[in-house]
N, C-alpha and C positions, 0 to 999 in steps of 0.2 A: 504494500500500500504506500502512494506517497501521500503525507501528511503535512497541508500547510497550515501554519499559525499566523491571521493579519492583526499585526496589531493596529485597534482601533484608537479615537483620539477621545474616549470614555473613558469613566471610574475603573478603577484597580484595586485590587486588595491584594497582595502578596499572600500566597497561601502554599502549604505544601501541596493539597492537590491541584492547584492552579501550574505550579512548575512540572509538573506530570505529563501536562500538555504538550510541553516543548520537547519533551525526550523524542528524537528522531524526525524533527519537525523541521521543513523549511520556513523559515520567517520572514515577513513581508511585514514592512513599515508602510503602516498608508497617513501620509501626509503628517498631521499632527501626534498622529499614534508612537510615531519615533519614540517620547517623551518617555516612555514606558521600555525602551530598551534599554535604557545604563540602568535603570529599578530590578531591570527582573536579572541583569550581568549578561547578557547577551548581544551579539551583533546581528543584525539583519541580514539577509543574505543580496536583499532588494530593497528599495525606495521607492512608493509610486504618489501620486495627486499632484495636486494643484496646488499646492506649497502654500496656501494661505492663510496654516494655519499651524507650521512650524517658525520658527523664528531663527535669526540669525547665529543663534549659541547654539543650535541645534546643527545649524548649515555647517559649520566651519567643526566640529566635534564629530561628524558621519559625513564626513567630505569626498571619501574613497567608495564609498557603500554606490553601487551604480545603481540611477534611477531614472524614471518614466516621469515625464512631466504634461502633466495634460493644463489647456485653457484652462480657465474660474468659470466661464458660461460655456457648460454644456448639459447634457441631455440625462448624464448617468454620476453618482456621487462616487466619490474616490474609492467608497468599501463596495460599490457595487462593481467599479474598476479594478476592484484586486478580484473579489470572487471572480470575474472572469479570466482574468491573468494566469490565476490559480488551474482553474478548469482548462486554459488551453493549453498548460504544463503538466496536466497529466495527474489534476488532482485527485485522489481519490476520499478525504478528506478534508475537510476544513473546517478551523477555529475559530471564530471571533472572538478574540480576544480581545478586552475592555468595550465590550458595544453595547455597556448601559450608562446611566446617569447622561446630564446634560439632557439638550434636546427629547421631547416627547415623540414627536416625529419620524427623528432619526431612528430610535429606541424601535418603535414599532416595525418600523421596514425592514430593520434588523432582525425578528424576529418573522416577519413572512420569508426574506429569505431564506432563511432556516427551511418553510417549509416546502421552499420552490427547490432548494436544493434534496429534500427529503423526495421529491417526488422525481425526481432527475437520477434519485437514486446513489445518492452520495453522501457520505455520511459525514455528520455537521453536528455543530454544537454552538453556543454562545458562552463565555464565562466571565466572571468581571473579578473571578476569588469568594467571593461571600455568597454567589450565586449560581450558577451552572443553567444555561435552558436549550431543553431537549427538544426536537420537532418529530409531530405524531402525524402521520395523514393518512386515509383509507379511502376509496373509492373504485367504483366499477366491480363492488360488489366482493372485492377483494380481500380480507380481515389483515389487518397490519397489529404486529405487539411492539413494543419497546419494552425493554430490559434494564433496569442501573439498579446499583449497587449504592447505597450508603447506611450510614450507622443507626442502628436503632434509636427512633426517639427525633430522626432528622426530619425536619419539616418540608415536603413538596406542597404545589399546587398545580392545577392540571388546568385551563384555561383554554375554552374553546370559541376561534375563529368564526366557526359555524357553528348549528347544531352538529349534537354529538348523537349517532347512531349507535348501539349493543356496547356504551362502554363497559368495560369489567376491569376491578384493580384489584390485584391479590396483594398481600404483606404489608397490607397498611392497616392502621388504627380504626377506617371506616372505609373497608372493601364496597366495591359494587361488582353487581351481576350484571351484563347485558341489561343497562339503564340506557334510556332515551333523556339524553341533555339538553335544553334548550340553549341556545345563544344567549349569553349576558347571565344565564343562572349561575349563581356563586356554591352550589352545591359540591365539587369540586375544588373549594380553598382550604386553605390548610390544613391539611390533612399529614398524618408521622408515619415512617416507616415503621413496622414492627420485626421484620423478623420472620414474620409466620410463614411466608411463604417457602414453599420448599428448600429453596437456598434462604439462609438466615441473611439480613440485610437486603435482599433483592424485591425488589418491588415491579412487577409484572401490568402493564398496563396494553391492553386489548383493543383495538377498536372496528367497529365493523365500516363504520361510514363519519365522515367530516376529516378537519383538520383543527391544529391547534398549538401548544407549546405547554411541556412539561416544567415546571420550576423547583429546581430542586436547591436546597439549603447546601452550603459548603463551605463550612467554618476551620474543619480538619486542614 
């Protein structure tokens, strides 16, 4: 599998399972995300955006680091400019690293991506340290699970884009069976890992029809 990490120019949390992500990972600075490279002790392997939103101690400090410079008016934003970078390099993963906090906007598109890239067939993730989110999506009749692992007692939330068709959640504090979710129902928040499931720590989540985003706690 090749594995890219972009770094976005959102919140960070330094975490051990945040550095977990990097292991084997190519790394992509997109534009102000740089900032988060000398944090986490790593070098970029690439530099891409519109620069307008890194500054000059950045320029002259990652001056060797080769990079892609696109106009300030165009059509697609710098993280949507790496995700494709990524993709025509062969990705078979990718991270968004730091692509919360700030902008409300930005925050969201971040997380459809997630589920465009889920349906593309690629396996994707969001994390900012404190947070991790997972993309779920089912359709054409097809049933899709997702799988993660965390510590009993960790708090997820399950969040859906659309209505949610036959959801079912095993290893949590308040399982469902093949449940019919409406859009906007908060039935689905905060909900704890327990353990129960077959595998201890693994939380099983099912779905027959929609899309959506997993949110899982990650303080470890």
């Amino acid at each position: 599998m090749t594995k890219y990490v972009l770094l976005l120019n959102g919140d960070l949390t330094v975490t051990n399972c945040l550095k977990n992500y990097l292991d084997g990972a190519s790394i992509i600075a997109v534009d102000g995300g740089i900032r988060h490279a000398e944090t986490l002790g790593i070098a970029p392997e690439f530099w891409l955006g519109d620069f307008d939103s890194s500054d000059e101690t950045a320029n002259g400090r990652w001056s060797e680091i080769s990079r892609l410079k696109f106009p300030r008016e165009k059509n697609d934003s710098d993280g949507a400019l790496a995700i494709d970078y990524a993709i025509e390099h062969g990705a078979s993963e990718i991270v968004l690293l730091a692509a919360g906090g700030g902008r409300c906007d930005m925050v969201l598109v971040h997380h459809l991506q997630l589920i465009d890239l889920a349906k593309r067939g690629i396996k994707c993730s969001a994390m900012c340290g404190a947070q991790e989110v997972l993309p779920i999506y089912a359709c054409g009749g097809i049933e899709q699970t997702l799988t993660f692992e965390a510590g009993s007692g960790c708090g997820f939330s399950i969040i859906g884009f659309s209505d949610f068709v036959g959801l079912t959640v095993k290893g949590a504090k308040w399982p469902l069976e093949q449940e019919n979710v409406k859009l906007g129902s908060t039935l689905t928040l905060s909900n704890e890992v327990t353990g129960a499931n077959e595998a201890a720590g693994c939380v099983q989540v099912e779905l027959s029809s929609g899309y959506g985003v997993v949110v899982v706690d990650r303080t470890e």
